[in-house]
C-alpha positions as CSV (number, residue, x, y, z in Angstrom):
1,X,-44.1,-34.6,78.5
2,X,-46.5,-36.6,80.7
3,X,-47.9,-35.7,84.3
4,X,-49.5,-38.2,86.4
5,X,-51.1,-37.4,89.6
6,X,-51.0,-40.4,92.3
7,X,-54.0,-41.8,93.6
8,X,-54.0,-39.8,97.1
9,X,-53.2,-36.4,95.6
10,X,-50.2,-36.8,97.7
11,X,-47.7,-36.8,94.7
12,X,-47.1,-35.6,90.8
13,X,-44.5,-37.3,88.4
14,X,-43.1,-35.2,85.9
15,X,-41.6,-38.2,82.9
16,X,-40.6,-36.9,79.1
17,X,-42.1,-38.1,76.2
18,X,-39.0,-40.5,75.5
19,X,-40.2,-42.4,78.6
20,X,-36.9,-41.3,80.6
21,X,-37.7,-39.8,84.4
22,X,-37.0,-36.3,84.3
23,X,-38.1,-35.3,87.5
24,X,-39.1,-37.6,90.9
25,X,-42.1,-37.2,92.7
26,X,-43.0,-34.3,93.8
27,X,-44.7,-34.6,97.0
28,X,-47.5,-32.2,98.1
29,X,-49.1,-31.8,101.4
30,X,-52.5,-32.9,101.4
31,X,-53.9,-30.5,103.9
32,X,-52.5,-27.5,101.4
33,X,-53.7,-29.1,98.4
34,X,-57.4,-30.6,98.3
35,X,-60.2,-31.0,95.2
36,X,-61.5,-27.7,95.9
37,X,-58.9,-25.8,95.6
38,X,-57.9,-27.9,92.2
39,X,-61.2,-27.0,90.7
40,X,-60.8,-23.5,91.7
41,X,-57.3,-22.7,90.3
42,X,-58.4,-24.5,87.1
43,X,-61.6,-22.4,86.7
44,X,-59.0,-19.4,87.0
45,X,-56.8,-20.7,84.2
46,X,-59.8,-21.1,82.1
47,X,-61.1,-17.7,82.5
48,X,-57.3,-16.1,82.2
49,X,-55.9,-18.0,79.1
50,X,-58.6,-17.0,76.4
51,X,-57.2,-13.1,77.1
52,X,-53.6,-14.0,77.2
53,X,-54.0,-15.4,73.9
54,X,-56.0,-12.6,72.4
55,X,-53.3,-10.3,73.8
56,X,-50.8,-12.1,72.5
57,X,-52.1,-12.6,68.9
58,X,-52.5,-9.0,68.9
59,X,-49.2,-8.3,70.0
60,X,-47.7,-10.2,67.8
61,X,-50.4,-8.6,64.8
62,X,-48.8,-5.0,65.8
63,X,-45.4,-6.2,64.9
64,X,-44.4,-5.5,68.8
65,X,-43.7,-9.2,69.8
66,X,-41.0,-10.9,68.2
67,X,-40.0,-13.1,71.0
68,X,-40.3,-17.0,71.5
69,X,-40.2,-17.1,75.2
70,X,-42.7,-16.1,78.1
71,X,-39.9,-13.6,79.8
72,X,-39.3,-11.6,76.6
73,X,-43.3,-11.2,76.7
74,X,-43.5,-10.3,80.2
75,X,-40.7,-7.4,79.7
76,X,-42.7,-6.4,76.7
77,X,-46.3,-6.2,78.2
78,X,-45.2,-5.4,81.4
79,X,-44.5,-2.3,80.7
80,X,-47.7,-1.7,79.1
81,X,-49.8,-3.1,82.3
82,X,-48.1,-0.3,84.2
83,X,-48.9,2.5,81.7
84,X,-44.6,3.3,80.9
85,X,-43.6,3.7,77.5
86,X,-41.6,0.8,77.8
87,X,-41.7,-0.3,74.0
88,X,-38.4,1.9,73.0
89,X,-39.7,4.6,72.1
90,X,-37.9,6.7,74.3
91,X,-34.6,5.1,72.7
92,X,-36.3,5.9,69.1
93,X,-37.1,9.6,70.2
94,X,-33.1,9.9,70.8
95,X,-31.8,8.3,68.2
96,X,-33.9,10.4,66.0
97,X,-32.7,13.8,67.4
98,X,-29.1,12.0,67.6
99,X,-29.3,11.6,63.7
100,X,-30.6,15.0,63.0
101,X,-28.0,16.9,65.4
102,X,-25.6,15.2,62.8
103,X,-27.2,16.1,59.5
104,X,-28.3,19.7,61.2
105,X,-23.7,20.5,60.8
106,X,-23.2,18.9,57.8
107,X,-23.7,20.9,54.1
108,X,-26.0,20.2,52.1
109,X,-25.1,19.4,48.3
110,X,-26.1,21.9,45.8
111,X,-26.9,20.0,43.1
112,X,-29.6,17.7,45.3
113,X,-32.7,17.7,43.4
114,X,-35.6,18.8,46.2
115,X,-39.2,18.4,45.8
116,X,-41.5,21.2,46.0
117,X,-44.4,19.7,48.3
118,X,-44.4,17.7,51.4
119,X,-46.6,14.8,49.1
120,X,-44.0,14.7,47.0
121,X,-41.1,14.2,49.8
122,X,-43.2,11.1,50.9
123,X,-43.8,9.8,47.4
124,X,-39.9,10.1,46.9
125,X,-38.7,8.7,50.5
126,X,-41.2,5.8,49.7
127,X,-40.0,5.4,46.1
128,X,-35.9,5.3,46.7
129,X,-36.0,3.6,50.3
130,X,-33.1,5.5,51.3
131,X,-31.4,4.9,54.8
132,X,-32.4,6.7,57.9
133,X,-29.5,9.5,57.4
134,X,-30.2,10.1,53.3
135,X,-34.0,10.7,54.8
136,X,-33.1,13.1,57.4
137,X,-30.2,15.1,55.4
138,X,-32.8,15.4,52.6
139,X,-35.7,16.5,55.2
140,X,-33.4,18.9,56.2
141,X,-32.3,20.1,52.4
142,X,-36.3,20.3,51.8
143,X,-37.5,22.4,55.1
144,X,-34.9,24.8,54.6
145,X,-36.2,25.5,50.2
146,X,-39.6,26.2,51.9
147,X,-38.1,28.4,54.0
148,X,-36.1,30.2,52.0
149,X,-39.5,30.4,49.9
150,X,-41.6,31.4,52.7
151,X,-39.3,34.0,53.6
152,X,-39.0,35.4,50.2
153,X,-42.8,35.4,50.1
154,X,-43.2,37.5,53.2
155,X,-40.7,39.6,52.2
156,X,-42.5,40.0,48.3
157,X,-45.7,41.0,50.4
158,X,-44.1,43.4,52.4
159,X,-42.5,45.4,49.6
160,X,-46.1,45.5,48.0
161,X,-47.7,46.9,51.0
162,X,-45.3,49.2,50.9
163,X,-46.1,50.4,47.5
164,X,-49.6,50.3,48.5
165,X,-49.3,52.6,51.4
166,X,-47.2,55.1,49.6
167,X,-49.6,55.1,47.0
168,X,-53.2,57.5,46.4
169,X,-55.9,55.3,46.0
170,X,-58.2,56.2,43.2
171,X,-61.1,56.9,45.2
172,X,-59.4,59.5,47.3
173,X,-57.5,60.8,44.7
174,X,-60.9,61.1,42.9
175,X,-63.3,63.2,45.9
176,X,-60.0,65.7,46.3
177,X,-60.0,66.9,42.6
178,X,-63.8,66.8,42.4
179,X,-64.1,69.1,45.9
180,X,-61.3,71.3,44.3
181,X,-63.3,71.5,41.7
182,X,-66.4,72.2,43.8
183,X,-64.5,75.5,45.6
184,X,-63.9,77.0,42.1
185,X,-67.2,76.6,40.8
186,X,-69.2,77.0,44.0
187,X,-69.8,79.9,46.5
188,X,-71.0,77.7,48.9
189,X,-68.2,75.7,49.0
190,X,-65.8,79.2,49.3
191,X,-67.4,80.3,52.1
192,X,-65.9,81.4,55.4
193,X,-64.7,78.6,57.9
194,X,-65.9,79.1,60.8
195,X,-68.7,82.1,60.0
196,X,-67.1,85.2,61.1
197,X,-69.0,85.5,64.1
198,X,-67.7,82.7,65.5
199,X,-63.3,83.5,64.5
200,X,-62.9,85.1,68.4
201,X,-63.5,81.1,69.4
202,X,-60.2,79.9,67.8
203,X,-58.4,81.5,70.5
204,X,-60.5,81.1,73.3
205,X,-58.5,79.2,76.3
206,X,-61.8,77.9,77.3
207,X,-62.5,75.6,74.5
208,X,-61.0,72.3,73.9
209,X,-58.8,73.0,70.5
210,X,-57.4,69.9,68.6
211,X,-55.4,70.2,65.8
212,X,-55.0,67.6,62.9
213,X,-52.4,68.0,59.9
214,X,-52.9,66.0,57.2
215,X,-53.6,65.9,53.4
216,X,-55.9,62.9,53.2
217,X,-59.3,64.5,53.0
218,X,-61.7,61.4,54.1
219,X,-59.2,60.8,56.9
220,X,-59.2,64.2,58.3
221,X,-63.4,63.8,58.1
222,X,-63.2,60.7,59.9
223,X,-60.8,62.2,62.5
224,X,-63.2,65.3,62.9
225,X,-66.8,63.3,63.0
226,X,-65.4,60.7,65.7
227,X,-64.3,63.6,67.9
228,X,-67.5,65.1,67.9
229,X,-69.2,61.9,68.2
230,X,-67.6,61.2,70.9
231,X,-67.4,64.5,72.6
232,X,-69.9,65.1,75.6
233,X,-69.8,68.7,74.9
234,X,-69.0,68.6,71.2
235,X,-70.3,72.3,71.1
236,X,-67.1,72.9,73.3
237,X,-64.9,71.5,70.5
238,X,-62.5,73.4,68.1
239,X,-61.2,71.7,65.2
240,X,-57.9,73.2,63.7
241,X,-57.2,71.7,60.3
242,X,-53.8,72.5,58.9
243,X,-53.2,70.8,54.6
244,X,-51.0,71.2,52.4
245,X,-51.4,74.2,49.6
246,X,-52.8,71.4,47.3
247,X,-55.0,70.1,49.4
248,X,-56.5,73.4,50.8
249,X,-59.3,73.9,48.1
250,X,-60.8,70.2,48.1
251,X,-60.3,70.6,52.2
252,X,-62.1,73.5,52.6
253,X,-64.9,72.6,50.4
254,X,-65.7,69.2,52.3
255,X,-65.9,71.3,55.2
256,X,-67.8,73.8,54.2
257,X,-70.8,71.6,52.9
258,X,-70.3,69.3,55.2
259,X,-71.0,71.0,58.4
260,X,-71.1,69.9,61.8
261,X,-73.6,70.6,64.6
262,X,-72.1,72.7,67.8
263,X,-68.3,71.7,66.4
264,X,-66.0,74.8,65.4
265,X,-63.7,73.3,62.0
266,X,-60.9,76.3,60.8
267,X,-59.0,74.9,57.6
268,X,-55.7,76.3,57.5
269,X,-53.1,75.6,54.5
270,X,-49.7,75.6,55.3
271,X,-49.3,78.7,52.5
272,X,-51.6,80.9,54.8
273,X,-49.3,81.0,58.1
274,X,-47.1,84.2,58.3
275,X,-44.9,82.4,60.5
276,X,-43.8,79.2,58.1
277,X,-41.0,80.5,56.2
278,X,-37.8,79.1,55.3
279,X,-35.8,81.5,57.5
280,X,-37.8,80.0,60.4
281,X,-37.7,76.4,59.7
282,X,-34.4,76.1,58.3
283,X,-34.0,72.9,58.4
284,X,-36.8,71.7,56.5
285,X,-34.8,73.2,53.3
286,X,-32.3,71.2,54.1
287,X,-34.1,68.4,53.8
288,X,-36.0,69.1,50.5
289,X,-32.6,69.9,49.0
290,X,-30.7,67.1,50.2
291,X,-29.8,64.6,47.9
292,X,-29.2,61.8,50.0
293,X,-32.8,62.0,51.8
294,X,-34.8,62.3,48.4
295,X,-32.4,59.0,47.5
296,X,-33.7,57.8,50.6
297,X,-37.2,58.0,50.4
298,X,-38.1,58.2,46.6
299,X,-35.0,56.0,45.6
300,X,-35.0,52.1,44.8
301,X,-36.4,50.7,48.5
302,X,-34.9,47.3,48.2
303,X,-31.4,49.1,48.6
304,X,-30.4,48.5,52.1
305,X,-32.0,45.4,52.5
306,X,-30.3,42.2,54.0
307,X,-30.8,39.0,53.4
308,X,-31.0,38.1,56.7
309,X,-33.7,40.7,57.6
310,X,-37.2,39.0,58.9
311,X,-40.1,40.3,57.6
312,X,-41.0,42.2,60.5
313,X,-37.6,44.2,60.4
314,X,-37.9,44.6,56.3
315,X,-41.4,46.3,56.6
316,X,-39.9,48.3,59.8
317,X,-37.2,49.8,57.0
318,X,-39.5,50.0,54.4
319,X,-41.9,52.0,56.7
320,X,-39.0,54.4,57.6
321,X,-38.5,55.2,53.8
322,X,-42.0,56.6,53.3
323,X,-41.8,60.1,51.5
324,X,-44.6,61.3,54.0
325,X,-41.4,61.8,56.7
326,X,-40.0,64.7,54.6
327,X,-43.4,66.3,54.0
328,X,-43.5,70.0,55.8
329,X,-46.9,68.4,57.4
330,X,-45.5,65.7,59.4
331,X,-43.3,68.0,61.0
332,X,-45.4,70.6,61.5
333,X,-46.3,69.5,65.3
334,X,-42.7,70.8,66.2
335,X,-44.1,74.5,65.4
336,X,-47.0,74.7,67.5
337,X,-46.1,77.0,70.1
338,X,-45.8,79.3,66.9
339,X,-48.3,78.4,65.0
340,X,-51.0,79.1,67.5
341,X,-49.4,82.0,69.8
342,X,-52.8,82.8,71.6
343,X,-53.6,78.9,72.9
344,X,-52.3,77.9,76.0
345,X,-53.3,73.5,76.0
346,X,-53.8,71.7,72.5
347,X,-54.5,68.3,71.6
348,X,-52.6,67.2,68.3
349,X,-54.4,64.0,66.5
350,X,-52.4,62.4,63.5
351,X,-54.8,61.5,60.6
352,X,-54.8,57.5,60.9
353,X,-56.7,57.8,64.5
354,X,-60.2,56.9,65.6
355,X,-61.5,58.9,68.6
356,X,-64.1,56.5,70.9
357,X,-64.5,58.4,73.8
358,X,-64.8,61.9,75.1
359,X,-61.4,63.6,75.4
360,X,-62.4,66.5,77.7
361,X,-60.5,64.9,80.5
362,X,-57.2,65.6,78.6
363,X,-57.5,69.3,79.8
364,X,-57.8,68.3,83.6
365,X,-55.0,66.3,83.5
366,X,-51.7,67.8,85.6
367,X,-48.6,67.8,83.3
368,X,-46.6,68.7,86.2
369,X,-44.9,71.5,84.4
370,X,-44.0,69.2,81.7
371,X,-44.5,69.8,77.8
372,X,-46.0,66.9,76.6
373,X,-48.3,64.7,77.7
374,X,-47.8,60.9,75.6
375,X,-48.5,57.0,76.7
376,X,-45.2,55.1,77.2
377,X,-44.7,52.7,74.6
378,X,-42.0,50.4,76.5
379,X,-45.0,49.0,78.9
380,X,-47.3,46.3,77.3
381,X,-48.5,42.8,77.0
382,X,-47.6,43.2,73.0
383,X,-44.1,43.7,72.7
384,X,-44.4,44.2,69.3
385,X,-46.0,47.3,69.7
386,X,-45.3,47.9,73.2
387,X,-41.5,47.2,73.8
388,X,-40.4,50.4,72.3
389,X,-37.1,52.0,73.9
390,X,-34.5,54.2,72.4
391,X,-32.5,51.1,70.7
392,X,-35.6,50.3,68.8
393,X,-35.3,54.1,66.8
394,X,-31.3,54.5,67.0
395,X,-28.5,53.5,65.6
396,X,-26.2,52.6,68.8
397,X,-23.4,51.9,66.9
398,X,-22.8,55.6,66.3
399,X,-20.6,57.7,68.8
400,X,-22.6,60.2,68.7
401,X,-25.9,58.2,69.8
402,X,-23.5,56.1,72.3
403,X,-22.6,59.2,74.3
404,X,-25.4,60.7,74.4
405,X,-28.5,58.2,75.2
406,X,-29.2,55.3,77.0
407,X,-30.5,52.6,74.6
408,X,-32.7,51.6,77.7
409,X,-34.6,55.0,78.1
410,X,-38.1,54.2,77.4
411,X,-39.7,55.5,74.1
412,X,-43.4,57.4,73.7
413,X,-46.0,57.7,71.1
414,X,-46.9,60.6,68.8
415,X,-50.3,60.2,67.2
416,X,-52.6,61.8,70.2
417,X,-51.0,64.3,72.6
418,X,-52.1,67.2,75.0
419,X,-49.6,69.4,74.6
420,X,-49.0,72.6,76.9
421,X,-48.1,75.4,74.8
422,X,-47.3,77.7,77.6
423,X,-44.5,75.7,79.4
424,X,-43.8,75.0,75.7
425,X,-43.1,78.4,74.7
426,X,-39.8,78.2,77.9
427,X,-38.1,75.5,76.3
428,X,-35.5,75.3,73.3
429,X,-37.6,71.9,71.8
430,X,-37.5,73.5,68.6
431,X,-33.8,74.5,68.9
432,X,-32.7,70.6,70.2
433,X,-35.2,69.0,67.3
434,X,-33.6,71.5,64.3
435,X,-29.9,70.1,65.8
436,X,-30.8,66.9,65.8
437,X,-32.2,66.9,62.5
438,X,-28.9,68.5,61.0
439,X,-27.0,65.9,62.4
440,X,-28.5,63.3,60.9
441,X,-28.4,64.9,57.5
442,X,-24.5,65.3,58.0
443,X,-24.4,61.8,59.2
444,X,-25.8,60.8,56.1
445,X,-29.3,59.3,57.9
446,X,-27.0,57.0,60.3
447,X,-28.3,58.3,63.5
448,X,-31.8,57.4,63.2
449,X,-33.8,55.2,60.8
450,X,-37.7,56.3,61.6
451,X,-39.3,59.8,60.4
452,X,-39.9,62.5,62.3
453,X,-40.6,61.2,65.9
454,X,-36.5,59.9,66.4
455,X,-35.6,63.7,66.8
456,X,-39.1,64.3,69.0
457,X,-37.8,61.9,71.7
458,X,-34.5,63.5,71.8
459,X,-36.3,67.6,71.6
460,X,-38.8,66.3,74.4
461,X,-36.3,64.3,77.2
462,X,-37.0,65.7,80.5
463,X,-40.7,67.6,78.5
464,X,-43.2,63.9,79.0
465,X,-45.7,63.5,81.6
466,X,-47.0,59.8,80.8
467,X,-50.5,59.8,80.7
468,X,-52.8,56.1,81.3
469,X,-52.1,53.5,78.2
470,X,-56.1,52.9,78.1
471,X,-56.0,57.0,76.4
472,X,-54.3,55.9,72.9
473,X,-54.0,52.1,71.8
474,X,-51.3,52.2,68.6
475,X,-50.8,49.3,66.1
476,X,-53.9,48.4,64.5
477,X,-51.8,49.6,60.9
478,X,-49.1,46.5,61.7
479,X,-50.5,44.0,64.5
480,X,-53.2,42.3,62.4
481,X,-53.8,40.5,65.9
482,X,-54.5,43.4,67.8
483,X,-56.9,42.4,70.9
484,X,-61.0,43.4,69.8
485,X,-61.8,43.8,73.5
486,X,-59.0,46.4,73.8
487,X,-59.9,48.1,70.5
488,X,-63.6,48.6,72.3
489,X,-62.6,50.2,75.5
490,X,-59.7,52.3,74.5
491,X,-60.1,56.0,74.2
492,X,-58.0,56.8,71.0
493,X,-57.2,54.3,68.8
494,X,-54.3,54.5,66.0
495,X,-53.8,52.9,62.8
496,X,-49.8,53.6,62.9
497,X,-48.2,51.3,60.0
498,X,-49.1,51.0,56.3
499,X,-52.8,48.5,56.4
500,X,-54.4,51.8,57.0
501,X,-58.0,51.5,57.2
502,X,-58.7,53.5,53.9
503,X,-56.5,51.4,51.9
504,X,-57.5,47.4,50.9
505,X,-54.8,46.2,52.4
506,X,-56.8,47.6,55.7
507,X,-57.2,44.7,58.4
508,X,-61.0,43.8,57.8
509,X,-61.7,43.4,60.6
510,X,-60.2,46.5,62.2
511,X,-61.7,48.7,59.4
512,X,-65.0,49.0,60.5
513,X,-63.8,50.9,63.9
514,X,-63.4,53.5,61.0
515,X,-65.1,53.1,58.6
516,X,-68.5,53.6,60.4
517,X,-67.5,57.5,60.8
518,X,-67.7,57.6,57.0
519,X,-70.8,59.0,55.3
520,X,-71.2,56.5,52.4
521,X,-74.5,58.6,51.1
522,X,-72.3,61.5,50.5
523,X,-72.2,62.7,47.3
524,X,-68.7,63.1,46.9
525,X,-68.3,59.0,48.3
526,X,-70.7,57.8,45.6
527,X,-69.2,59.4,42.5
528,X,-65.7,58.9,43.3
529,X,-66.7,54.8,43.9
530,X,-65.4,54.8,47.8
531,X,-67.6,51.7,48.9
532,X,-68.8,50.7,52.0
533,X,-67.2,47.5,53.4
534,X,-69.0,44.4,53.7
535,X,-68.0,44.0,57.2
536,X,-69.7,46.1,60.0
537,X,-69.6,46.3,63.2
538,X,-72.7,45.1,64.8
């Protein structure tokens, strides 16, 4: 093609290469069209056409540009000049999920051979160069093996936590024989808790009485030291220990050489209260004797489980088959109107809890007339540990549950409580809780699934003044993500679940929140091998 511009500017012939006129002159105004603004357009094209071409070789590098004409560029880079994702991904995206909505309802075949890493899934897509629908059915086939395999895994680690929790450790198994030890051998260790001089105290309305039952020695040191650490008046503090008859000697000896300043400590064993006898707790018989509950918590725990369980409700199961829910001491808190006649406000402490802060201001609070003062556990950013209602404890499906409660009814913590003994003492709570019990033993354990406090939140409805969340913070024995800055500023804090902070499978770095009430120079510490953690808290 050949273009000749006439003499005068004032015309352009357009003629092909075979010499035949393809186009007639093109006239063009010379007063629109001068030297100037030739050499001006021209300079443009030069400085324009060098980038064009570098775009366009790298276009065409990238695999992008397949087209042979200017147009099919422009819609291609156009795109791309206005910042749209005009390049089909959009139509890629759909296609995909279009492919895998399809694979997602079909079966998978049993016999397909999977691999066992995500390396080896690439190395075998690249290797057979199957079409897009072989790759996403066998993507499918392999995410779902590693879930199964994940799940199983959970699951696997749950069950040994369980075993864990239920377990002794060697260490605390160790200081309790070697303290029973100590209060046959040693006077010292025998002696009178608290000195005789200072008995008329347990009963004196003025104090501030806790009470802790438990038979884990170091726990119920740690529970006693971080009350009195924290107390602003610890010489205003009564400790009421209550262990098993078992326990008592190695109890009483730790005590007793391992006084406190200003703090009152009575150990009590279960043996030594007049008022604990099988014609008074009935029901407690019934549960010792009953086969189905010693089936239920000493039997094979992977009965009962279902395949579809998540971890989360698996460990929730396992939890409610611990043997400590049928011991006489976790259901001692139900007797405590009786066991201490003479007290008129107590504060009841399980063993996993950490006291931070001074609990004095328990007494001042006004229960209203009501029995027991508890934080709401329905109420929380964590729903895990805070969405608790009635549904979360019962079994709904049972008539007798149906008709009686309201799934929605909002559920409340045990672990640190002021109780009221007085307006205790006008209730039938002990009558409702014994019923309740029964019934689930004739029910075969339908009713309920979770120890001891299912048949508290039926003996107390109508008996709960809720008291600020900031005074007990629960969870730090299951939500290994439990919020430090929360830990720091609450009150009480409770290590409900099985990572206790005594056991290995302890949350490190939750531990030291406990461990740091634990005198690791004690004799008793050293010999039985109970080390001090490597992480502190600073």
């Amino acid at each position: 093609m050949q273009i000749r511009f006439s003499p005068s500017m004032r015309s352009i012939t357009i003629s092909s290469s075979n010499g035949f006129l393809d186009l007639m002159k093109v006239k063009v105004a010379a007063r629109h069209f001068s030297y100037r603004t030739l050499f001006h357009t021209i300079l443009i094209l030069a400085f324009l056409l060098p980038f064009v071409f570098i775009l366009t070789a790298v276009v065409t590098l990238e695999g992008v540009n397949k087209c042979s004409s200017l147009d099919c560029l422009g819609r291609r880079l156009g795109p791309k000049f206005l910042g749209r994702g005009g390049d089909g991904s959009e139509k890629l995206v759909k296609d995909i999920y279009k492919l895998i909505e399809q694979v997602n309802s079909e079966e998978i075949s049993a016999g397909l051979k999977l691999p066992e890493s995500f390396s080896e899934f690439l190395s075998d897509m690249k290797n057979s160069q199957d079409d897009a629908k072989t790759f996403a059915t066998r993507l499918k086939a392999t995410m779902e093996s590693m879930d199964r395999e994940l799940k199983r895994s959970k699951l696997a680690e749950q069950l040994h936590k369980h075993y864990a929790a239920t377990s002794i450790p060697k260490g605390l198994h160790c200081l309790s024989l070697r303290l029973a030890d100590e209060y046959s051998s040693n006077a010292q260790a025998r002696k009178q808790l608290p000195p005789p001089e200072l008995l008329p105290l347990l009963a004196d309305n003025t104090y501030h009485h806790f009470v802790v039952a438990t038979d884990n020695i170091l726990a119920a040191s740690v529970v006693v030291n971080s009350v009195v650490a924290s107390s602003l008046n610890p010489e205003r503090v009564v400790f009421h220990v209550i262990t098993d008859k078992k326990t008592y000697p190695g109890m009483h000896s730790w005590f007793a050489l391992n006084t406190l300043p200003f703090a009152i400590v009575e150990v009590r064993g279960v043996h030594q209260f007049g008022w604990l006898t099988r014609e008074n707790v009935p029901v407690l018989e019934a549960i010792e004797n009953h086969n189905g509950v010693r089936n239920h918590y000493h039997g094979n725990h992977i009965v009962g489980a279902d395949d579809t369980d998540t971890p989360r409700v698996f460990a929730s199961k396992l939890q409610a088959r611990s043997p400590k829910y049928i011991s006489l001491l976790n259901h001692l808190r139900i007797y405590l109107p009786e066991l201490f006649p003479n007290l008129n406000k107590v504060v009841f402490l399980d063993d996993d809890v950490v006291v931070q802060h001074d609990l004095s201001p328990l007494w001042e609070i006004d229960l209203s007339g009501k029995v027991n003062g508890a934080v709401l556990t329905c109420k929380g950013e964590d729903s895990w540990v805070m969405g608790k209602r009635f549904r979360t404890y019962f079994n709904f499906s049972h008539p007798l549950i149906a008709n009686k409660l309201d799934p929605d009814e909002c559920a409340w913590a045990y672990g640190m409580n002021i109780f009221d003994l007085n307006a205790w003492r006008k209730t039938n709570i002990r009558e409702t809780y014994h019923f309740w019990v029964k019934e689930n033993l004739k029910s075969n354990l339908t009713l309920w699934k979770l120890g001891t406090l299912p048949p508290a939140l039926i003996a107390f409805r109508g008996h709960v003044h809720p008291i600020e969340s900031s005074w007990h913070l629960l969870g730090l024995g299951y939500q290994e993500k439990t919020d430090l800055d929360s830990v720091k500023t609450a009150a009480v804090i409770h290590y409900n679940g099985q990572c206790k902070p005594w056991l290995e499978i302890g949350y490190k770095h939750l531990q030291p929140f406990w461990t740091r009430h634990v005198n690791y120079s004690n004799e008793f510490i050293r010999n039985c091998h109970i080390l001090e953690p490597s992480i502190t808290l600073r």
